[in-house]
C-alpha positions as a printed Julia matrix, in Angstrom:
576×3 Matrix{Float64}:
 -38.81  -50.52  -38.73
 -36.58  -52.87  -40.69
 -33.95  -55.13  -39.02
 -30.99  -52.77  -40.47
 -32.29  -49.29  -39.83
 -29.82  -49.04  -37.44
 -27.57  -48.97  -40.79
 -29.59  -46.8   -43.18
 -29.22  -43.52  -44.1
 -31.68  -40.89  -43.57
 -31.9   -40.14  -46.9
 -35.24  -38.8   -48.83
 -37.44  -41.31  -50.86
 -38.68  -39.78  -53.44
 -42.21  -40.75  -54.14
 -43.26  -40.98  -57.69
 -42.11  -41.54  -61.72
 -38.62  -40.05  -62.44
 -36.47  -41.27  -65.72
 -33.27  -42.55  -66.24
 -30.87  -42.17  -68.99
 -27.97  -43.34  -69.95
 -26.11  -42.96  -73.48
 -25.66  -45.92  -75.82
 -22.48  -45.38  -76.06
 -20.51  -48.71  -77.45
 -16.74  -48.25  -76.15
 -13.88  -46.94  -77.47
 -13.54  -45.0   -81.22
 -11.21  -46.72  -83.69
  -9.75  -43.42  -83.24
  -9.3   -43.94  -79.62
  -8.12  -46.78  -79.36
  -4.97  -46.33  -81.92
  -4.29  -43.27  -80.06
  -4.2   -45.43  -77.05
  -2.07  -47.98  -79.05
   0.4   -45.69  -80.09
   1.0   -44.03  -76.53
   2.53  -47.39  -75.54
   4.32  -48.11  -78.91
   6.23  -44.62  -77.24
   6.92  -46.42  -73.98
   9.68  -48.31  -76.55
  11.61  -44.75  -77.64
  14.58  -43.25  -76.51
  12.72  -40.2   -76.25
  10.23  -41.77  -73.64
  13.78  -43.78  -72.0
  15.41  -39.9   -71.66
  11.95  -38.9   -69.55
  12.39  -41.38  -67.02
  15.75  -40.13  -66.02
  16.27  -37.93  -63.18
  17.46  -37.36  -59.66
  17.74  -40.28  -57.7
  16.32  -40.88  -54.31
  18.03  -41.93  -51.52
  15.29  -42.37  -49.21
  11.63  -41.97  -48.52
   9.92  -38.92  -46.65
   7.59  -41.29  -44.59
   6.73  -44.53  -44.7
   2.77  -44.75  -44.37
   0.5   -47.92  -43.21
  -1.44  -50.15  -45.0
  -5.18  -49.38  -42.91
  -6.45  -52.54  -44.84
  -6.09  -55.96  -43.71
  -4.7   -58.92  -46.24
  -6.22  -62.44  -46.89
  -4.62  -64.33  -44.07
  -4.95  -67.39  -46.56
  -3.29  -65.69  -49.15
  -0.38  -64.88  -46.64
   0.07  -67.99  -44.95
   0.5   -69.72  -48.15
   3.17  -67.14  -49.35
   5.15  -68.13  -46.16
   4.48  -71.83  -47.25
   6.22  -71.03  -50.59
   3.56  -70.36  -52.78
   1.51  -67.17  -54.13
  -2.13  -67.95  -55.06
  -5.19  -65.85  -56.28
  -8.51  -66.6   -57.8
  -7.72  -70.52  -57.77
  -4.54  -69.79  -59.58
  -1.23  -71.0   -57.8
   2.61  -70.86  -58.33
   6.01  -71.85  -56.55
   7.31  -68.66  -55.22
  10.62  -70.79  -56.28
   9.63  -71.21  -59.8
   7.97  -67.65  -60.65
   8.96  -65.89  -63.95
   7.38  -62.51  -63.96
   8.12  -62.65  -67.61
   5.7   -65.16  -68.28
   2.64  -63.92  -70.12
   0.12  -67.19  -70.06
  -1.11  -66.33  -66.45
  -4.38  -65.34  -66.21
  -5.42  -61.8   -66.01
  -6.29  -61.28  -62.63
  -3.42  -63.32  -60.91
  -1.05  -61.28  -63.15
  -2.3   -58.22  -62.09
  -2.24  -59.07  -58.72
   1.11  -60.23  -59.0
   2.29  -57.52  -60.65
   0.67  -54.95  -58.3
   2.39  -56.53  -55.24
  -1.0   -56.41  -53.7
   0.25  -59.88  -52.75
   2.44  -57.65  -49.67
  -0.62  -56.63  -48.13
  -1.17  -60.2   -47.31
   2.37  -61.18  -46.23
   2.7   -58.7   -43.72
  -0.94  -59.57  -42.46
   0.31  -62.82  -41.25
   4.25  -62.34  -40.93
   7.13  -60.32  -39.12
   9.02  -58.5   -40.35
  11.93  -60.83  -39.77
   9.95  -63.62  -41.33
   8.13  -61.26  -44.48
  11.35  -59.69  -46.07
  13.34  -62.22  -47.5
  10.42  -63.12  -49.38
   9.26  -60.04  -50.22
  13.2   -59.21  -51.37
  13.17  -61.94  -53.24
  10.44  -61.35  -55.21
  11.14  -57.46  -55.28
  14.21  -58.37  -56.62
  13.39  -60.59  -59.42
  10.66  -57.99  -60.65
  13.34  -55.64  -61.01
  15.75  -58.01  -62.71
  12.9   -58.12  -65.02
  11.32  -54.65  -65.33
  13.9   -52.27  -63.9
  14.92  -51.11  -67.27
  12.29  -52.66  -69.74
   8.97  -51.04  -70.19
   6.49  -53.22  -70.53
   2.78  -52.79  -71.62
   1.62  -55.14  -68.49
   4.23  -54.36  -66.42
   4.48  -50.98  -66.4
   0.49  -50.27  -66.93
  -0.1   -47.47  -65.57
  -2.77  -48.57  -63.21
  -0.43  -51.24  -62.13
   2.1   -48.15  -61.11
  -0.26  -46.51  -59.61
  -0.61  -49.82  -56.92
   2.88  -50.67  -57.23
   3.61  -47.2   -55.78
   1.05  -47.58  -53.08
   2.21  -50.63  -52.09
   5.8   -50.2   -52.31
   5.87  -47.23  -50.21
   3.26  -48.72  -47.66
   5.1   -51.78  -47.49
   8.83  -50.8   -47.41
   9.75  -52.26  -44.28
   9.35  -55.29  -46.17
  11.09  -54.56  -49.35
  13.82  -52.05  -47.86
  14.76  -53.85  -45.05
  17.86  -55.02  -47.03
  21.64  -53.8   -46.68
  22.86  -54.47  -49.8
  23.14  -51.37  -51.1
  22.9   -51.45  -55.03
  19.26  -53.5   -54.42
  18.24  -50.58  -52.11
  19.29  -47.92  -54.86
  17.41  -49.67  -57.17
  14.21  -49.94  -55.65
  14.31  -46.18  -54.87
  15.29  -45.87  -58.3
  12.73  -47.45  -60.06
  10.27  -46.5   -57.93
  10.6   -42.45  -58.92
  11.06  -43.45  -62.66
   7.31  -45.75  -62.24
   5.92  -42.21  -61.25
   7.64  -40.24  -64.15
   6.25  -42.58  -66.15
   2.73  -42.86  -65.07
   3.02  -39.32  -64.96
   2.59  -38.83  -68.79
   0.26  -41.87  -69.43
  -2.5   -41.87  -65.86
  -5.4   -40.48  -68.28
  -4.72  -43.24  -70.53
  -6.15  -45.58  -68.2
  -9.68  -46.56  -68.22
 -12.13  -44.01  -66.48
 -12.89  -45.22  -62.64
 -10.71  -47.85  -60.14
  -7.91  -47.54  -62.9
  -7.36  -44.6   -63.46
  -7.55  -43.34  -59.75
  -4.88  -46.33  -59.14
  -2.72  -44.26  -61.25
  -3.19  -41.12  -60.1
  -3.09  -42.12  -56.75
   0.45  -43.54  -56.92
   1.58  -40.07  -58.34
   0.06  -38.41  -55.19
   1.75  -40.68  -53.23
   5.22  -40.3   -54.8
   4.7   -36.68  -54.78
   4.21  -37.37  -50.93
   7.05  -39.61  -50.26
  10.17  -39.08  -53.14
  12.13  -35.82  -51.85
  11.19  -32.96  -53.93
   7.68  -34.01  -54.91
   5.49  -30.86  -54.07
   5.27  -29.94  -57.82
   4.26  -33.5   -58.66
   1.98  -33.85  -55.91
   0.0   -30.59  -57.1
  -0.63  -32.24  -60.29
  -1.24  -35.68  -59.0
  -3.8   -33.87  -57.09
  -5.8   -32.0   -59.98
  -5.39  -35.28  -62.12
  -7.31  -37.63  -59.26
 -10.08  -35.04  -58.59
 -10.58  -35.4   -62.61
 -10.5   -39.49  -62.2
 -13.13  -39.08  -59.22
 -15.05  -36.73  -60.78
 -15.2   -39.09  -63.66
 -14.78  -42.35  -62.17
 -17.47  -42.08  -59.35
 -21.05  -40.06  -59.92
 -22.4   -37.82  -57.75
 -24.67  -40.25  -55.39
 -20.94  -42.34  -54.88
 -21.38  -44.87  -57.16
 -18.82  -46.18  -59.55
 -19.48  -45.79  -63.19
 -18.47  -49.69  -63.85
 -21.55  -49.9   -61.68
 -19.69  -52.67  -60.14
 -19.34  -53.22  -56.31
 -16.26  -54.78  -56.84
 -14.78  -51.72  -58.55
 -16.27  -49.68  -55.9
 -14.65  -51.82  -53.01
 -11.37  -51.26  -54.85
 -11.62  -47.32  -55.79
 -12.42  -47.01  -51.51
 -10.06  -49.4   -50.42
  -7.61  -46.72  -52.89
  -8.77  -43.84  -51.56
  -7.68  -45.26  -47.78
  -4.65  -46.42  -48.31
  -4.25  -42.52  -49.98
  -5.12  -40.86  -46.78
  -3.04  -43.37  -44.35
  -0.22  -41.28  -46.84
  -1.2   -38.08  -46.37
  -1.48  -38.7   -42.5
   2.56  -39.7   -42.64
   3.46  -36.48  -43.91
   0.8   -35.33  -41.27
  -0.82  -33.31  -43.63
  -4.62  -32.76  -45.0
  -6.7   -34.98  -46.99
  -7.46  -33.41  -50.29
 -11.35  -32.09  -49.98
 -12.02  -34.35  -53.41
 -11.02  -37.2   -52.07
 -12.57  -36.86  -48.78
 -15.89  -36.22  -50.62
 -15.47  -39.12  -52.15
 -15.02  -41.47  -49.35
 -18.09  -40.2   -48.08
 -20.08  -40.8   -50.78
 -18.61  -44.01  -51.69
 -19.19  -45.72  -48.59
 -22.88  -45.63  -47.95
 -23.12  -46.07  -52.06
 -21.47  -49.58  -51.55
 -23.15  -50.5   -48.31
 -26.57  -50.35  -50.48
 -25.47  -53.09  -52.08
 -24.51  -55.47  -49.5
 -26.68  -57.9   -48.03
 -28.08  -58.29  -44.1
 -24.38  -59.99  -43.28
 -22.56  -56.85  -45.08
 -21.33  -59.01  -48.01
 -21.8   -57.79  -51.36
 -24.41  -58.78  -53.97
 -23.59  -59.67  -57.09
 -23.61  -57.46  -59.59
 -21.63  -56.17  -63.01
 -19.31  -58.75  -63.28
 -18.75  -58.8   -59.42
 -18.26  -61.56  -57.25
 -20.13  -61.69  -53.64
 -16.91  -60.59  -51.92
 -16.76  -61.78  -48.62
 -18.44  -60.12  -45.26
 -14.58  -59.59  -43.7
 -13.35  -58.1   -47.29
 -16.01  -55.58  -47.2
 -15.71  -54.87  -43.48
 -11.6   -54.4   -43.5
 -11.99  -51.86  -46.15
 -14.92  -50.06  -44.59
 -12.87  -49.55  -41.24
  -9.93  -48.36  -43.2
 -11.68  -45.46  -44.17
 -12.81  -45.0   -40.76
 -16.05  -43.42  -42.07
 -18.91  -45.2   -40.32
 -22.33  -44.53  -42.31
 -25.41  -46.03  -43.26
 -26.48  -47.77  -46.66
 -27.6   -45.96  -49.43
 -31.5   -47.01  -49.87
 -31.61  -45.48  -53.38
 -29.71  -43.86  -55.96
 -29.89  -42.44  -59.67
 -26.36  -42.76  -61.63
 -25.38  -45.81  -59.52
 -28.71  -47.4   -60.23
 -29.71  -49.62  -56.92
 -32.64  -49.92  -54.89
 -32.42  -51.01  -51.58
 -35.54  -52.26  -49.6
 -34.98  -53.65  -45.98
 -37.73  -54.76  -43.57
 -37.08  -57.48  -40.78
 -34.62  -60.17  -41.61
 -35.08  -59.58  -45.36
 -33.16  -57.38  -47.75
 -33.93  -56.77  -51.33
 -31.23  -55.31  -53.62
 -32.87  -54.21  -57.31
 -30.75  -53.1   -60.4
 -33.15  -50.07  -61.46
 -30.78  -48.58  -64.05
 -29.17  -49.01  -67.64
 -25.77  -50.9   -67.74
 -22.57  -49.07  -67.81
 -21.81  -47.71  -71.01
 -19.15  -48.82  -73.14
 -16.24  -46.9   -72.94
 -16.49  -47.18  -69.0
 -16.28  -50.84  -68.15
 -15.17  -54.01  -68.99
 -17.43  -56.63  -68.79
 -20.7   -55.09  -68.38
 -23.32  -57.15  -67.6
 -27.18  -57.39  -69.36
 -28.97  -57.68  -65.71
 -31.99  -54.36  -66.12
 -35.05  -55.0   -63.34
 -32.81  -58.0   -62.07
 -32.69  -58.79  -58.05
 -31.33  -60.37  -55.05
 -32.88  -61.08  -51.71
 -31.97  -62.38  -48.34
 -33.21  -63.29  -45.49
 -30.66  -62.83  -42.76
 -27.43  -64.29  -43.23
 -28.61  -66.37  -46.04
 -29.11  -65.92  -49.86
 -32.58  -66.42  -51.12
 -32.67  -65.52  -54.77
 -29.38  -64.36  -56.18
 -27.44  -63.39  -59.59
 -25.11  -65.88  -61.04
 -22.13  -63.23  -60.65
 -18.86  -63.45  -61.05
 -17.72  -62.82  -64.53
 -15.12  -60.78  -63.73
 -14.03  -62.69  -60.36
 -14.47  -66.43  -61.35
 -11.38  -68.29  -60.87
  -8.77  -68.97  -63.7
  -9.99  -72.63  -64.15
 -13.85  -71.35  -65.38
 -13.87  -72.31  -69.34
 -14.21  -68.63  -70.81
 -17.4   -69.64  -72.3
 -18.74  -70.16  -69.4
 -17.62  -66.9   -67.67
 -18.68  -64.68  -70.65
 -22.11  -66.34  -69.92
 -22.6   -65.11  -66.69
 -23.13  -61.57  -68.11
 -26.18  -62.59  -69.89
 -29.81  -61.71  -68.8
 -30.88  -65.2   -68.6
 -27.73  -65.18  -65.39
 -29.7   -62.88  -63.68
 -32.91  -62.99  -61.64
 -35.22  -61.15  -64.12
 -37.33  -61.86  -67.43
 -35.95  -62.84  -70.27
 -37.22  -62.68  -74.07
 -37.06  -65.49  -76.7
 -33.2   -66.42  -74.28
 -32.05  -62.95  -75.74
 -30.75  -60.11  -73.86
 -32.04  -56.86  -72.93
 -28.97  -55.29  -73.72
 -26.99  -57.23  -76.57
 -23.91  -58.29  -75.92
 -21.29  -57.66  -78.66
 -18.53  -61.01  -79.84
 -15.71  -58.65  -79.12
 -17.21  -58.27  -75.47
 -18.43  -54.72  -75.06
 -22.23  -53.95  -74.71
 -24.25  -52.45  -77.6
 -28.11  -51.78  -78.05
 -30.24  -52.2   -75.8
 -32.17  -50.47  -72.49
 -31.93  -46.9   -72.95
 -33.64  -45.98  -70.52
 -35.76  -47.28  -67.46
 -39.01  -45.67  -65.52
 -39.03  -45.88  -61.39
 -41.57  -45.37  -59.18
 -40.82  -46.34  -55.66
 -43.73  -45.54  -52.23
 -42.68  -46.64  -48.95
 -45.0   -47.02  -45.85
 -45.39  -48.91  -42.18
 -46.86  -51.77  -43.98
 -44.74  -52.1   -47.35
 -42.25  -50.45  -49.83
 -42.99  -50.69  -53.2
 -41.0   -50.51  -56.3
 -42.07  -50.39  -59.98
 -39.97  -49.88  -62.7
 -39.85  -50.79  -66.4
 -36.84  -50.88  -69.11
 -37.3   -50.79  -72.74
 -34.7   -53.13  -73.43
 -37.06  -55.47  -75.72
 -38.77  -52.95  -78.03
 -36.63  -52.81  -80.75
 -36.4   -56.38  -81.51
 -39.44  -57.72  -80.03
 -41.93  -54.75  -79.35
 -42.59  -55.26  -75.5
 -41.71  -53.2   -72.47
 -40.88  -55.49  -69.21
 -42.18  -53.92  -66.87
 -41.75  -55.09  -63.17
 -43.46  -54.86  -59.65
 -42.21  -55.28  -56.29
 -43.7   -55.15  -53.44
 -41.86  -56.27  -49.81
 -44.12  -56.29  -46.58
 -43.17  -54.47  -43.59
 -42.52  -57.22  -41.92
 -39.87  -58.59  -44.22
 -41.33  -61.96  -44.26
 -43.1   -61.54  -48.17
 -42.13  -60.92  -51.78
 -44.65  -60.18  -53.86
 -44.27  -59.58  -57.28
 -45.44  -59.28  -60.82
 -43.28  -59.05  -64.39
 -45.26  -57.68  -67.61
 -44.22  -57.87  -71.34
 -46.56  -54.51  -72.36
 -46.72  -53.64  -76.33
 -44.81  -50.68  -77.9
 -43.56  -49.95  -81.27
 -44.63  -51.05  -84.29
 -42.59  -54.57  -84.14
 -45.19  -56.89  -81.87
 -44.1   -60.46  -82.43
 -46.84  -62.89  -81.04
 -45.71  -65.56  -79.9
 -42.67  -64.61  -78.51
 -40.97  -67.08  -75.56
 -40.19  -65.3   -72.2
 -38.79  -67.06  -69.2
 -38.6   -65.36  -65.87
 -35.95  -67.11  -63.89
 -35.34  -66.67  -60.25
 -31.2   -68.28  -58.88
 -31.46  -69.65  -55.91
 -28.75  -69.27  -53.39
 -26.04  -71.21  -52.56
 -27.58  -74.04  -50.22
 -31.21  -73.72  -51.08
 -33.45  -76.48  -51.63
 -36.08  -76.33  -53.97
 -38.54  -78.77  -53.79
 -41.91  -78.73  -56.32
 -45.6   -78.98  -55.34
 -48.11  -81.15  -56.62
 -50.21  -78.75  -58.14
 -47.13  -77.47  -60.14
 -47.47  -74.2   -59.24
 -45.21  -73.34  -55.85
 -42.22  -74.54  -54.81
 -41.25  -75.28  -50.97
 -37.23  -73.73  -50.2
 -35.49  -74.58  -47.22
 -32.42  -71.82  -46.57
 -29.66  -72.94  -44.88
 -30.51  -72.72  -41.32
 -33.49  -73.98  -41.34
 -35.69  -71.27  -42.53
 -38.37  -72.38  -44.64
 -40.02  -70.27  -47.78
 -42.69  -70.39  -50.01
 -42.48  -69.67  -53.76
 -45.69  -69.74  -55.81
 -46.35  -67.86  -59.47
 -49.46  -67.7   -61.58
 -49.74  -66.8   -65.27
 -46.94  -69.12  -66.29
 -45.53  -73.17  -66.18
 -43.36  -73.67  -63.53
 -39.99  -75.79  -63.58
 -36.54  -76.26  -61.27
 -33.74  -76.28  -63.1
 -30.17  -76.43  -62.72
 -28.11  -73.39  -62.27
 -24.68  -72.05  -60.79
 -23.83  -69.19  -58.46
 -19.96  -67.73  -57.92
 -18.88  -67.7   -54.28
 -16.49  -65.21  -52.57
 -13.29  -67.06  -53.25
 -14.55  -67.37  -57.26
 -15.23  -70.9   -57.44
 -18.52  -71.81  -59.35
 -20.97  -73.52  -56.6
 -23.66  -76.21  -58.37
 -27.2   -74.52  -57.41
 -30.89  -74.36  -58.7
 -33.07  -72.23  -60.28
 -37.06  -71.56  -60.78
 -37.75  -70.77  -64.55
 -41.49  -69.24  -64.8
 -42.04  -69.55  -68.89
 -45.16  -68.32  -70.51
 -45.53  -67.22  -74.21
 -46.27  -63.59  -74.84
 -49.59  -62.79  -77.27
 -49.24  -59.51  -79.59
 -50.92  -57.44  -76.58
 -48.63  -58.48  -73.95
 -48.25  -61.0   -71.02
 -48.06  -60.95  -67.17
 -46.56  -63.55  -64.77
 -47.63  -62.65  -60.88
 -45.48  -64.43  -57.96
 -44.32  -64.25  -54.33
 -42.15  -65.5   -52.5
 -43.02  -66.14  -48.47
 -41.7   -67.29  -45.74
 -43.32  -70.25  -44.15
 -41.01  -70.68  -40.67
């Protein structure tokens, strides 16, 4: 019985070989993309100007709650004058919203006013809304009659709706009048807007940001049943396309999923002012969501790190979770989202078993096939780098674009290429098409094989990987093959299986060369020793909850693959 059965769902293990496919799909068409180019060039005509008029609104139905709790850091330092996010900072004094050299995720969170989530964790009301006025009413000073591409993205709406409505207390709390009138105002022309343009956002947490916010004003702005009838067939499409069938995001990034759920919540909170039913689409959802992003968190229910995702925090995860008041187990295994879960004891192993995300449904997909993380109770044993997505503004971009490579993640990698390549204008091209999975669990040990054919085209080899985790938790054992196919065998070839080391772990070497001693924080002490290959300790670097890159180590196996192939066998066990 594993330390978190208490938490796992009883769901069927299927013994055996099954396949998995995904398209090689690059991204967008040229076609697509000036389509999606000349939408916005429309947001500029007096055509699009005359669709954003209408009746004005002097009030709101309902105000609902926000069920999920801010960053009390984030809010405290709001009240202390300053707005701060992924290790970028501002005056609240000294912020132009028109300013377009902020980084990309402090803009959008800005922008969003995500940011009042966190100011009314930590303040009154009395003490929240003259900020939030403030800065309401410099947006609008701003925005209120300019559409802008960042601005008035239609993602951003979506939030901006969600927020605004959620939050009003804050941001309505005024008795001047004309501000008041324009808040309302804007608000209903954001969701006429975002109306026309939602399925011009990208397929998964986007899009459903927009069409959430037109639920939501179709909720809230008097007169919206019409509008909430078609926000509602346009966010079952952006489920239905944003989220596969076992609950997993198509990004295949826990960080997506955390948002699309934490969404989805702060949707129903709306519905339950109006007192009326949650939509049976997005009710599915949530259920299949949750236990699809519990498989990938680790013993202390914070996330692993995977797609671009940072490890988001233990509280994050858990504030979300109980906003959706759905209270599940984790998902042990799944086909479209792509993780294996193994848990026994203390330990948890988390293994990416499927193709990355194609193209045209992610940004910033990473190259991390047969890659894994394990703990051991509340601390990291072998991790991914991470973070490409969530590093903080001050990582050189070099540096972050790195951290979608193979050679960041704990797997084998080929003459320091990648399984799947990695294009210069970001996207993912060829690569693993598809990967084989075999997975047996008993009393004594689960077992997981799978293989990816990521390396055939270029260098003629298969990598082909074994795991097998004791019942007890307290082994690792393992074994990574290069096996021939194709006609293109290159003898010869480099390969370096490299294992990051959580944050905190010491690595120290044997004499033999072989085995390395690890002392967890804690105390716990672990044994790591390989055959097949030459062992080394390297540097590496892992990204932490808040973003910030953390100085760590790494063990690098390397061996040289012959034409016929080449094995590496290792485990990992623990010693105290």
């Amino acid at each position: 019985m594993s330390a978190d059965q208490p938490d796992v769902a009883p769901d069927t293990i299927d013994e055996g070989k099954r396949l998995v496919r995904l398209g090689g799909d690059t991204g967008l068409s040229l076609a697509e993309r000036l389509s999606d180019t000349f939408h916005k060039l429309t947001w500029r005509t007096p055509l699009h100007t005359l669709r954003l008029r209408g009746r004005y609104p002097l009030k709101l139905i309902a105000v609902p709650d926000d069920p999920v709790v801010g960053d009390v850091a984030r809010g405290q330092a709001l009240l202390d004058g300053r707005i701060s996010f992924r290790g970028e900072s501002h005056l609240l004094d000294e912020l132009d919203f028109g300013r377009r050299d902020w980084g990309k995720p402090f803009a959008n969170h800005v922008h969003s006013f995500a940011w009042l989530r966190d100011l009314s964790t930590v303040a009154t009301r009395a003490q929240g809304a003259p900020i939030a006025e403030a800065l309401t009413g410099r947006w609008l000073r701003a925005y209120e009659n300019k559409v802008d591409a960042l601005a008035w993205a239609p993602d951003l709406w979506g939030r901006r709706l969600l927020f605004w409505t959620s939050h009003a207390p804050l941001i309505l709390s005024s008795t001047d009048l004309i501000y008041r009138s324009a808040v309302l105002n804007t608000l209903a022309r954001g969701a006429r807007h975002i109306e026309r343009g939602a399925d011009k956002a990208p397929p998964g947490a986007r899009r459903i940001a927009a069409w959430c916010g037109i639920v939501a004003a179709g909720l809230l702005i008097p007169g919206g049943d019409p509008r909430r009838a078609f926000g509602e067939a346009g966010l079952a499409r952006a489920i239905a396309g944003g989220l596969h069938d076992d609950g997993g995001a198509v990004s295949r990034s826990p960080a997506q999923l955390l948002d699309t759920i934490a969404l989805l919540a702060m949707l129903r909170e709306t519905y339950a002012a109006r007192r009326l039913e949650l939509p049976q689409s997005v009710a599915a959802a949530l259920t299949r969501a949750v236990p699809a992003l519990l498989g990938v968190t680790h013993a202390d229910r914070s996330l692993a790190s995977w797609q671009g995702s940072g490890p988001a925090s233990a509280a994050e995860v858990a504030a979300v979770i109980e906003a959706t008041g759905i209270r599940t187990r984790p998902l042990r295994q799944s086909r479209d989202w792509g993780y294996q879960r193994l848990a026994a004891g203390s330990a948890v192993l988390i293994v990416d078993a499927a193709p990355p995300p194609v193209g045209r449904q992610v940004e910033g997909g990473c190259a991390s096939t047969l890659a894994f993380e394990l703990s051991d109770g509340p601390a990291r044993l072998v991790v991914n780098c991470g973070g490409a997505r969530a590093a903080t503004a001050g990582l050189p971009r070099e540096l972050a674009e790195g951290l979608r490579t193979t050679a960041a993640h704990s797997t084998l990698v080929v003459a320091d290429s990648n399984s799947t390549a990695i294009q210069p204008d970001g996207t993912l091209g060829r690569g693993v098409a598809q990967v084989e999975l075999s997975r047996q669990e008993s009393d004594a040990a689960s077992r997981l094989e799978a293989s990816h054919d990521g390396y055939v085209r270029r260098w003629g080899f298969v990598h082909r990987r074994q795991l097998l985790l004791t019942g007890d938790g307290r082994e690792l054992r393992g074994e990574d093959a290069l096996l021939p196919q194709g006609r293109r065998r290159r003898a010869g070839a480099a390969f370096a299986v490299r294992f990051h080391l959580g944050a905190g772990v010491q690595a120290s070497p044997t004499a033999d060369g072989l085995a390395a001693l690890l002392r967890l924080p804690g105390g716990a002490l672990w044994q790591f020793r390989c055959r097949g290959g030459t062992l080394a300790i390297e540097p590496s670097l892992w990204i932490d909850a808040t973003g910030r890159p953390v100085s760590t180590q790494q063990l690098v196996v390397s061996g040289e693959a012959a034409a016929g192939g080449a094995g590496i066998s290792w485990a990992f066990k623990r010693a105290i």
